[in-house]
N, C-alpha and C positions, 0 to 999 in steps of 0.2 A: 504494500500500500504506500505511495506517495505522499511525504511529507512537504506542507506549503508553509511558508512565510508570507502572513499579507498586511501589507500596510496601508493604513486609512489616515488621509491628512485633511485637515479644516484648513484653508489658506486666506486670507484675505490678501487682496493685490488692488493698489491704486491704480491712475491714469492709468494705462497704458497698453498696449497693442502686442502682445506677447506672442501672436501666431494668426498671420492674414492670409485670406484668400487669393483669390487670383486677381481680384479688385483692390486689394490692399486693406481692404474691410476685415475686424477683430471677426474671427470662427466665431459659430453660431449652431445652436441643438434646439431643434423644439423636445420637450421633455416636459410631460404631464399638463399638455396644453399651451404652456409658455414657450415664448423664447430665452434661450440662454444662452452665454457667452461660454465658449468653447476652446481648448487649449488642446491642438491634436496630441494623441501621444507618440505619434513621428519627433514630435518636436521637444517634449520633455524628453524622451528617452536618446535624443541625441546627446544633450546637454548632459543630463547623467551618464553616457558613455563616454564621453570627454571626461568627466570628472573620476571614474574610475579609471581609466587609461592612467591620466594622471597620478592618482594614488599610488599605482601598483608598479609604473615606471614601465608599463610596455606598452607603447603607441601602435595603431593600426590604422589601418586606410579605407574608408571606403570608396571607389573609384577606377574611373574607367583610362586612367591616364599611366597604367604601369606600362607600354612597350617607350610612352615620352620618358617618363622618368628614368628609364634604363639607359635612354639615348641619349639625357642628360647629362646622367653619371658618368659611361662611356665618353664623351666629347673631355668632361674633367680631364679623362685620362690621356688625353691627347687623340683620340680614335678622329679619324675623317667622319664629316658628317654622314657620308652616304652609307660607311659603311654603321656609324650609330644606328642611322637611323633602321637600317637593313638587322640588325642583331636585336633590339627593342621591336621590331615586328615578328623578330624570329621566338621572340618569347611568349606571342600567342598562339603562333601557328605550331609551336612545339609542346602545346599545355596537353599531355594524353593522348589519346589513340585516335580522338578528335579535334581537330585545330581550334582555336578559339576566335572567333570572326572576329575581324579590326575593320572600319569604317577610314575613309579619305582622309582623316585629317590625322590617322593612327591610332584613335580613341578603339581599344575593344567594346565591343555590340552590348556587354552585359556589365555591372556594377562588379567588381572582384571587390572582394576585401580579407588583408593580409596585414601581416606585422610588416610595419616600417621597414623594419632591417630585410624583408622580405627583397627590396630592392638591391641592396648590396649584394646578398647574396645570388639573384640572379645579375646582376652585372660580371660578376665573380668565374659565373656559369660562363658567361660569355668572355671572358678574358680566355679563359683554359679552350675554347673553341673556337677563337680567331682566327686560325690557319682555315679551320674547315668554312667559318663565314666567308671570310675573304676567295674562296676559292667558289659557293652559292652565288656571291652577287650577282654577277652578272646573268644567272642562269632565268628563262622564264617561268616555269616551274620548281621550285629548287626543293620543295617538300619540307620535312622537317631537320634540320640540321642539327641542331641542339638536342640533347638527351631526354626523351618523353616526361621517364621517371622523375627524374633530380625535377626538370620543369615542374611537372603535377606537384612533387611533395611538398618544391618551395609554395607553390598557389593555396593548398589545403591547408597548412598550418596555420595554428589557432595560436590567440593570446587568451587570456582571463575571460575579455571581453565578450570576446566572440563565444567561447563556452557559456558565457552569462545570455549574453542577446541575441546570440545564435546568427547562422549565415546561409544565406539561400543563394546557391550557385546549380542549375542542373544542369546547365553547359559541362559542366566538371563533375563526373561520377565517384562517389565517396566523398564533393567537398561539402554537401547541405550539413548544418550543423542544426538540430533543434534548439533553439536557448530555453535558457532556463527560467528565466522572467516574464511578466507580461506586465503591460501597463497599458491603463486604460486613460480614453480622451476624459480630461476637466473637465469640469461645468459647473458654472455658477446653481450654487446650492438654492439662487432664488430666480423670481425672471428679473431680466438684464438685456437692454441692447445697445448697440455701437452708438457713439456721440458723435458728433463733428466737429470738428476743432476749424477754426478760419484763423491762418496766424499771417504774418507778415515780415518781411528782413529787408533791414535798414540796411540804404546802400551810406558807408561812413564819410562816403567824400564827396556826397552834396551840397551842392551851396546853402548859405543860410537863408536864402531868397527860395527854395526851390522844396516844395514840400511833397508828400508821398513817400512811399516805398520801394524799393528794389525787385523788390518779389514779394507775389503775394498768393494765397494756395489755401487748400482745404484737406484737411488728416482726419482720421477715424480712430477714436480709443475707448476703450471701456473701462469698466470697473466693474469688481463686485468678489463676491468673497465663494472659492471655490471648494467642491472637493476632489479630490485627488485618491486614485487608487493605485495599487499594485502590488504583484505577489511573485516570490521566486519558489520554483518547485526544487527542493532544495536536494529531492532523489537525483531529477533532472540534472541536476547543476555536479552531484559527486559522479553521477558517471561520464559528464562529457570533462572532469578533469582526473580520469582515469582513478576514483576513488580515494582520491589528497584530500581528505577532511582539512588538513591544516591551511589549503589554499582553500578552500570551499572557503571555513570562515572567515580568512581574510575579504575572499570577494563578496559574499552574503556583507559583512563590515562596512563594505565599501559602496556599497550599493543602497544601504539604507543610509546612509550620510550623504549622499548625492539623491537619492530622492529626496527626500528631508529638506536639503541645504541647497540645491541647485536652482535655477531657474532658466526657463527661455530669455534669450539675449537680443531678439527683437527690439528693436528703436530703443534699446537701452540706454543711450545718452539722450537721448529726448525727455525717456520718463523716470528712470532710473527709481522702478518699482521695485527696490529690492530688501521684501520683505521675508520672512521664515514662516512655517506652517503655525497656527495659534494654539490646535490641538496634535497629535501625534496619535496612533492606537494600533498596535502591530498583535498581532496572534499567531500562535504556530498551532496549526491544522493537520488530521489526516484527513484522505481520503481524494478534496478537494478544496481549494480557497474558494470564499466569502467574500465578495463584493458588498457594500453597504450603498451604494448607489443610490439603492430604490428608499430609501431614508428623505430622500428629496424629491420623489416623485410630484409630491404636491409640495408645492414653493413653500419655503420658510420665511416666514411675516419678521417683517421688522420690528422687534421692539418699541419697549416704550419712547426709550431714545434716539430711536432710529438706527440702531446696529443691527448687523445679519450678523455678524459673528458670533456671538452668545445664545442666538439662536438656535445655530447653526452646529451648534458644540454640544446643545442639548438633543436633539434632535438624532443625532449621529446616536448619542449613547441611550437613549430612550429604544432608538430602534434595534445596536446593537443586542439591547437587553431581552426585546422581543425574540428576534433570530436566535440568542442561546436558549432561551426558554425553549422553544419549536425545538429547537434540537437537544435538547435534556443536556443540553452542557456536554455532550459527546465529543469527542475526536478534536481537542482543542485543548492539549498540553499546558499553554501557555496563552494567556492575553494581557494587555494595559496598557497603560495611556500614562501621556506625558503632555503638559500644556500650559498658558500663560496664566489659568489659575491656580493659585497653590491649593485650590479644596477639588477633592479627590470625583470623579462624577460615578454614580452609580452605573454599574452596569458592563461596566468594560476595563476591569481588572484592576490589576493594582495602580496606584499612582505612583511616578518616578519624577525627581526633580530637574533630570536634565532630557535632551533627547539620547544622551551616550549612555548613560545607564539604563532607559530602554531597551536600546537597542542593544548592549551589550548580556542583560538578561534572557531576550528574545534569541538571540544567536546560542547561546549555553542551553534552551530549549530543546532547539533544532540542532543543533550538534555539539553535544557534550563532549568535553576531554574526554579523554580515558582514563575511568574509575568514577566520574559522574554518572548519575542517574537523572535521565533524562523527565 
């Protein structure tokens, strides 16, 4: 039976424009009749993979620019363009038993993603192969020149990340990785839509006779107080890092402190919305995670004083307390909450003063040392 990790955050976020369409308009969910403002989880779970790369000190790429990058690195080393550019195409066309299609401008056809160093080392590939390339160029057909294997291994390897968020390649047989996480799109816990902003930029070196602006223009931003889900299957997560508990909880670690602490980086110098969750509520599960979503189905009213947040923190724990009741407190090791109140809310475990002790409980849950009991 599969063990989950799932985390449930109250967030409020000011101005700001955190994830737009293709109009440049804040996302948008009708949900329980209302509109709401919407933060895809393409886009939080970017942010949080940056943020764990970071952590863990192994950068990865998503991207269709690896035969440029090669022929970048090559040119470094003194190589003639033609032939760069010739050895960096030879690194698609030598990915398996299937070539990997490259587009005019050198771009491969599908998204790869690989550990940074990934590139070195196929540069590397192609240094120790330079008599054979140089002797393909000119050819019209020249096939695969480069070594199939060594190609595929370097393409397939994984970092932390990619075990965590997993990687969809079917160009490349044996690279699909399932991750181990899921996250789910925000949404304002009440109804909410996009504003319009009308601003204007002074040009500085107008005369003092000469009045107006330089530029003048119309933006879209929102507000409103979100909640935020996600859950790592943490079975999931020990067998795509071959059963290393010890990295497991590093990256389980790293992963709730970047959900937690991250944000989208949209017009961030414009609004520079950068707030922390208000509440926090993490549980360790069998079977399957628990989403608390539908706690919001019907919009949460604003207070006496006009705050959705405190609302919004009841609500969450009112329902969480329904859902364990329905399920007799079964298959749920561990749960509780951490948040900007110091009084404890019924319903959803223990109180913790920080988000690190949290988080740090929840993780000794889900995988205990050796000689804990879970």
């Amino acid at each position: 039976m599969s063990l989950f990790v799932d985390f449930s955050a109250i967030q409020s976020v000011p101005a700001a424009n955190l994830n737009r369409d293709d109009l440049g308009s804040p996302k948008t969910v009708t949900y329980g009749n209302v509109s709401r403002i919407r933060v895809s989880s393409q886009s939080w779970k970017r942010v949080i993979r940056h943020g764990v790369e970071h952590d863990l000190a192994e950068r990865a790429a998503r991207t269709r620019l690896v035969p440029l990058k090669v022929k970048e690195a090559l040119q470094r080393f003194g190589w003639p363009a033609e032939l760069a550019e010739f050895a960096g195409a030879q690194v698609a066309a030598s990915a398996g038993k299937k070539p990997l299609k490259t587009e005019k401008a050198g771009h491969t056809s599908v998204l790869l993603f690989l550990p940074e160093s990934g590139i070195d080392e196929l540069t590397a590939v192609c240094a120790e192969h330079r008599e054979a390339l140089e002797k393909a160029l000119d050819k019209k057909n020249p096939g695969a020149v480069l070594p199939p294997a060594r190609i595929e291994e370097i393409l397939k390897r994984r970092t932390a990340s990619i075990s965590l968020l997993g990687r969809m390649l079917a160009e490349l047989p044996g690279a699909n990785v399932d991750g181990a996480a899921q996250v789910a799109h925000a949404f304002t816990t009440h109804a909410s839509e996009p504003q319009r902003d009308y601003f204007t930029a002074v040009d500085d070196w107008l005369g003092e006779s000469e009045t107006g602006s330089g530029h003048l223009d119309t933006a879209e931003f929102s507000a409103g107080v979100f909640y935020r889900f996600a859950s790592v299957n943490v079975t999931d997560l020990l067998t795509n890092l071959d059963g290393d508990r010890k990295a497991a909880r590093t990256v389980l670690a790293s992963f709730a402190d970047q959900f937690l602490m991250s944000l989208p980086q949209a017009k961030k110098n414009s609004t520079a919305p950068h707030t922390i969750p208000d509440l926090a509520y993490l549980a360790v599960r069998t079977g399957r995670p628990i989403s608390l979503a539908a706690a919001f189905e019907t919009p949460v009213a604003a207070d006496r004083t006009g705050g959705h947040s405190a609302p919004s923190r009841q609500a969450l724990a009112a329902y969480a307390s329904d859902i364990n009741r329905l399920t007799g407190n079964r298959n749920r090791p561990f749960h509780g909450h951490a948040g900007v109140s110091g009084a404890p809310l019924e319903g959803i475990g223990s109180a913790y003063t920080s988000f690190p002790d949290l988080t740090e409980v929840a993780i000794a849950a889900a995988l205990p040392e050796p000689g804990e009991q879970q």
